[in-house]
C-alpha positions as CSV (number, residue, x, y, z in Angstrom):
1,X,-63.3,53.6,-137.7
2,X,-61.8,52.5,-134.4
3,X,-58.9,50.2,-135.5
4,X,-58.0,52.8,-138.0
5,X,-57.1,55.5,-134.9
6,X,-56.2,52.4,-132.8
7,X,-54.0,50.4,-135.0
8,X,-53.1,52.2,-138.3
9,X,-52.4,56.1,-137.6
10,X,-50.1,54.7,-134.3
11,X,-48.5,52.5,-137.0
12,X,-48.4,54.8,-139.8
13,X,-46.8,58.0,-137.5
14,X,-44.3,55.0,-135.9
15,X,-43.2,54.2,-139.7
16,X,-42.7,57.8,-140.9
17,X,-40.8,58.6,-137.6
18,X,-38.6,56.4,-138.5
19,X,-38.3,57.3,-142.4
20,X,-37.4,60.6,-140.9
21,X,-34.8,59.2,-137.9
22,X,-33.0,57.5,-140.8
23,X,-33.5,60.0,-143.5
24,X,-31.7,62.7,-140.8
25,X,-29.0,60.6,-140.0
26,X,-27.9,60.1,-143.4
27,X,-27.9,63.6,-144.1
28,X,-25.9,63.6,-141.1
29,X,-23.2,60.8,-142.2
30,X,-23.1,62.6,-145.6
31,X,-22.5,66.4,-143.9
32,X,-19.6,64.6,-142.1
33,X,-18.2,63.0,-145.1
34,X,-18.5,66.0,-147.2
35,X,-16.8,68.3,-144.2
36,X,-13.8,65.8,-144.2
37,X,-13.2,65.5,-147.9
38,X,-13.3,69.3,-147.9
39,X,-11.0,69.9,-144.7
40,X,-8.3,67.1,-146.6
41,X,-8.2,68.9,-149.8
42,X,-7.9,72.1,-148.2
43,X,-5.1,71.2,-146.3
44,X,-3.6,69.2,-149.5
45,X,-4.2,72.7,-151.4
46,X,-2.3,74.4,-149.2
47,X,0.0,71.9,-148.9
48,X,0.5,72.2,-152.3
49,X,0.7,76.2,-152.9
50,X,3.3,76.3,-150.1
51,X,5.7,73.9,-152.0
52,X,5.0,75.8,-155.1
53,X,6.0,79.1,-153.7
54,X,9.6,77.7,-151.5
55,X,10.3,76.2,-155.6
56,X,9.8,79.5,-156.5
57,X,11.7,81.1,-154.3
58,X,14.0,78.5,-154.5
59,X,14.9,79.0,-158.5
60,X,14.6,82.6,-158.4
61,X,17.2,82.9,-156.2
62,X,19.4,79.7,-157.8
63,X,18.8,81.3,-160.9
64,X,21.4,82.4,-163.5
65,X,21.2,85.8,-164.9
66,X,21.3,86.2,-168.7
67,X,24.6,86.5,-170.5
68,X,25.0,90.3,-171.4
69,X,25.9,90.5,-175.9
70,X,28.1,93.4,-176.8
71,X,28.3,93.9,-180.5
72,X,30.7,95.9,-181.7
73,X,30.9,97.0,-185.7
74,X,34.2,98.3,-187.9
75,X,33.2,99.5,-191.1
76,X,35.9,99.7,-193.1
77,X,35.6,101.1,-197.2
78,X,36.2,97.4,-198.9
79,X,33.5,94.9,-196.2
80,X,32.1,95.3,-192.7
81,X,33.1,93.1,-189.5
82,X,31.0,92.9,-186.4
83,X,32.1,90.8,-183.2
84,X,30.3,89.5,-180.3
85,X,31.6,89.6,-177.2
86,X,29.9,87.8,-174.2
87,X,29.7,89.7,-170.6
């Protein structure tokens, strides 16, 4: 019963300490990682949103308005005309 309090449990609780030191530290590593990959892709996001909205600005205000159609119709007793006229 000796060498098992002596030698093993001192053994056994310096093996698990470590399991746990390097278990920790990976979770560690892997918080970092994750926090960086987030941070990038929010910035590339944003990045992204604020060229999307200058385009927008940017053909809205480069943008051609619509030609206007006027129709006009003259009936007359024997057929019926209609012109077009663009605005």
């Amino acid at each position: 019963m000796l060498g098992v309090e002596k030698e093993f449990m001192p053994w056994l609780m310096d093996s698990v300490d470590a399991q746990l030191t390097s278990a920790v530290i990976s979770r560690q590593m892997l918080d970092m990682i994750i926090c960086d990959v987030v941070r990038s892709r929010t910035e590339q996001y944003s990045q992204l949103e604020t060229a999307e909205m200058n385009r927008s600005l940017t053909a809205d205000q480069t943008e051609e308005p619509s030609p206007v159609v006027e129709m006009t119709t003259v009936e007359n007793e024997d057929d019926h005309q209609a012109s077009f006229t663009v605005l």
